[in-house]
Residue frames as qw, qx, qy, qz and C-alpha x, y, z in Angstrom:
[[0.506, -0.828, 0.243, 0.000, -18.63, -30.63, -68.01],
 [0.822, -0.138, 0.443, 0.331, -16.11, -33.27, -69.13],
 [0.730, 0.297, 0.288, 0.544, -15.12, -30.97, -72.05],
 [0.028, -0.898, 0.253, -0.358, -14.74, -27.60, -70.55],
 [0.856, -0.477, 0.198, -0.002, -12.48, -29.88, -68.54],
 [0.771, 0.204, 0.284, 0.532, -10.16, -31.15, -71.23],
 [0.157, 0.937, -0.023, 0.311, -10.66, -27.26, -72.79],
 [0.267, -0.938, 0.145, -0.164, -9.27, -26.09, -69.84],
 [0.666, -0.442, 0.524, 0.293, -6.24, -28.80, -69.59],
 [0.761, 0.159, 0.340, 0.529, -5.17, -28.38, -72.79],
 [0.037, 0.956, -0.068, 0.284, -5.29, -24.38, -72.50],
 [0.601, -0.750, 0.273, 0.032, -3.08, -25.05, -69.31],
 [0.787, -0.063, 0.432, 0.435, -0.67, -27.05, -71.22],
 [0.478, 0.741, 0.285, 0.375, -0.35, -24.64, -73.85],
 [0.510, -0.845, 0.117, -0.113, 0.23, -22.34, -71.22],
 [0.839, -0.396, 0.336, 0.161, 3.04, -24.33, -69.98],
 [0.601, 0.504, 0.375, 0.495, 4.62, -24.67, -73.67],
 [0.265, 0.848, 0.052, 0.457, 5.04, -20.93, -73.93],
 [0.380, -0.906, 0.162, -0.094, 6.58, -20.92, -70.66],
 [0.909, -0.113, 0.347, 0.201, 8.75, -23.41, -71.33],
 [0.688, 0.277, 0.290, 0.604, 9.99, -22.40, -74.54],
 [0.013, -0.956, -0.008, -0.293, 10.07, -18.62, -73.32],
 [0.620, -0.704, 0.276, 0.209, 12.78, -19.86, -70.99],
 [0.812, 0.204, 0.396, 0.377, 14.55, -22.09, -73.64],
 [0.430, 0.807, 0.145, 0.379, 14.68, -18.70, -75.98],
 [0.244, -0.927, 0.238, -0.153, 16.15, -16.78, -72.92],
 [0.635, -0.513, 0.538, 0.211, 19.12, -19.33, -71.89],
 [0.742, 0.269, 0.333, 0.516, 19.81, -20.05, -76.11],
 [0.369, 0.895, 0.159, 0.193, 19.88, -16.47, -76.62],
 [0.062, 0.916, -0.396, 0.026, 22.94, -16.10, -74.89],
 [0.963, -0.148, 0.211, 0.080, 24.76, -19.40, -75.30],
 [0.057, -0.805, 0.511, 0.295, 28.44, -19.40, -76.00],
 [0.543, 0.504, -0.538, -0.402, 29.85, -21.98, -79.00],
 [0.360, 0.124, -0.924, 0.007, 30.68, -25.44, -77.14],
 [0.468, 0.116, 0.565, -0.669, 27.52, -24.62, -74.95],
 [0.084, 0.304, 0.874, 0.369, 24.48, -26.96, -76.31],
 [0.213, -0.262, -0.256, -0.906, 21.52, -25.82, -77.91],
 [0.332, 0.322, 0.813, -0.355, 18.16, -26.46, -75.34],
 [0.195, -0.327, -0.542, -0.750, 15.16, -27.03, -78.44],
 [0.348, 0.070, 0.100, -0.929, 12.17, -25.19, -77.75],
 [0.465, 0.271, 0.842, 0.041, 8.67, -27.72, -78.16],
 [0.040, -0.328, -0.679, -0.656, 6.46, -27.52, -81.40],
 [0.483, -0.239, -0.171, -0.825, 3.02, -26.47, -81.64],
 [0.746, 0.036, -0.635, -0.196, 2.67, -30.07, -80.60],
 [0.744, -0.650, 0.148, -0.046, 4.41, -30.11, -77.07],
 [0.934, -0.145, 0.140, 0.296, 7.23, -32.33, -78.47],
 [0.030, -0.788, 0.558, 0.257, 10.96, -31.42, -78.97],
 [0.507, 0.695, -0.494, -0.129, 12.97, -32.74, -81.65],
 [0.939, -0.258, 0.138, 0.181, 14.39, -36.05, -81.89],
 [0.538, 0.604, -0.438, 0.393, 18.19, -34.67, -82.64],
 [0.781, -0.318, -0.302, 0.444, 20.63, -35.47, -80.33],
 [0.423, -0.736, 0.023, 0.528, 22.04, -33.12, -78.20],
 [0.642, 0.527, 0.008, 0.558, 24.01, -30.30, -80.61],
 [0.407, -0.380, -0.166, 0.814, 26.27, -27.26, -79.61],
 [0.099, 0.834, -0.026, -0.541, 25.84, -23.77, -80.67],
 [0.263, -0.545, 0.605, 0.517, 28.92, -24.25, -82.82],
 [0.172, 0.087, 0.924, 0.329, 27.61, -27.43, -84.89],
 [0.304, 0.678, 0.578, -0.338, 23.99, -25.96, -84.88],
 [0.234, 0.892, -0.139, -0.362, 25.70, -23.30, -87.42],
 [0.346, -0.280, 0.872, 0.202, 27.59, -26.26, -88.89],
 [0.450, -0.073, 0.833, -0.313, 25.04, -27.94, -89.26],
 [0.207, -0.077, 0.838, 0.499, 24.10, -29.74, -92.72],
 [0.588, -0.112, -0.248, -0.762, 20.53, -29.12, -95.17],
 [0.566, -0.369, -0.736, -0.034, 18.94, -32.68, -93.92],
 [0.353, -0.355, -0.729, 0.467, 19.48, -31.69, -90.43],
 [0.019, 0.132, 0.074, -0.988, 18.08, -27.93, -90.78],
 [0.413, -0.013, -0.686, -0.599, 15.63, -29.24, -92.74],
 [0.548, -0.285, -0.778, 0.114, 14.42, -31.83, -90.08],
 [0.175, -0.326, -0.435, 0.821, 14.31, -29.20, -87.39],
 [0.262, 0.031, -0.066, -0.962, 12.39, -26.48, -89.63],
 [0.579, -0.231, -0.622, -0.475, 9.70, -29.13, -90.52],
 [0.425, -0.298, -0.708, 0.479, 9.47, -30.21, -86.81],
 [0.130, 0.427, 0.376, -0.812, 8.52, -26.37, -85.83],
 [0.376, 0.767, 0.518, -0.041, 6.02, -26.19, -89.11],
 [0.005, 0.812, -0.112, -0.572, 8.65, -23.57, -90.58],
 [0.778, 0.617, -0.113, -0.033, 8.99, -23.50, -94.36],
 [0.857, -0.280, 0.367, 0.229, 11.90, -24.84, -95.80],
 [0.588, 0.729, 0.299, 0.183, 12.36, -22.63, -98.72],
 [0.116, 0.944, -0.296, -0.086, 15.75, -20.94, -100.08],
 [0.346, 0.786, -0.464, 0.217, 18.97, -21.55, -99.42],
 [0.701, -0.455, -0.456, 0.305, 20.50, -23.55, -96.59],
 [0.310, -0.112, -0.508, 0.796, 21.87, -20.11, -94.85],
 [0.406, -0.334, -0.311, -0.792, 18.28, -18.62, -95.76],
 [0.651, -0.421, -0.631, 0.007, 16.92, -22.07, -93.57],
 [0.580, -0.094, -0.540, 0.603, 19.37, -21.50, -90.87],
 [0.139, -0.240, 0.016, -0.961, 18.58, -17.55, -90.84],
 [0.617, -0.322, -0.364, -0.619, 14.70, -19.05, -89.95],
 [0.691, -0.122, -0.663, 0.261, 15.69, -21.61, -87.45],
 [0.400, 0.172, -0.431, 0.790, 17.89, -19.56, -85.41],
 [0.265, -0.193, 0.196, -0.924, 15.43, -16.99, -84.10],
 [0.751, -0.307, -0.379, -0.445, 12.84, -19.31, -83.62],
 [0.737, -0.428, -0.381, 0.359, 15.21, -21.45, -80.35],
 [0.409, -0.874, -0.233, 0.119, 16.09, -17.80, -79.46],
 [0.884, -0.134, 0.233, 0.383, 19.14, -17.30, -81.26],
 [0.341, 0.801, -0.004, -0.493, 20.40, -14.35, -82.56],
 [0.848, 0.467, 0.189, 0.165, 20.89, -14.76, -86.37]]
């Protein structure tokens, strides 16, 4: 009983996660440049430790820190840095 319990609270959280970061996609997808970005959680629950960024600087925004963000959602890290960014973007809801 105690572990169709957990099952079922960590389905619900999961749950919760996709709503969550279904909103996140809907309020970055139209965000205007000095607006900040809201991050979306991982597979994990957790959002990114970056600080607060804008739109603007998010497309600024340097290989370490793209880098640190793709590995955070489990997204590869391979190409270019506007190849990264191109991956990022659509993932917090952004059009590329």
């Amino acid at each position: 009983v105690q572990q169709v319990l957990q099952a079922q609270q960590h389905e619900a959280q999961q749950v919760q996660h996709l709503e969550y970061n279904g909103c996140v996609r809907t309020l970055n997808s139209s965000l205007n440049p000095p607006q900040d970005v809201a991050w979306v959680r991982n597979a994990a629950g957790q959002l990114p430790q970056e600080a607060p960024m804008t739109l603007s600087a998010l497309h600024m925004a340097t290989a370490p820190t793209i880098d640190s963000l793709l590995a955070h959602y489990g997204l590869g890290n391979q190409g270019a840095l506007p190849a990264r960014r191109a991956r990022l973007l659509p993932h917090l809801g952004i059009p590329a």
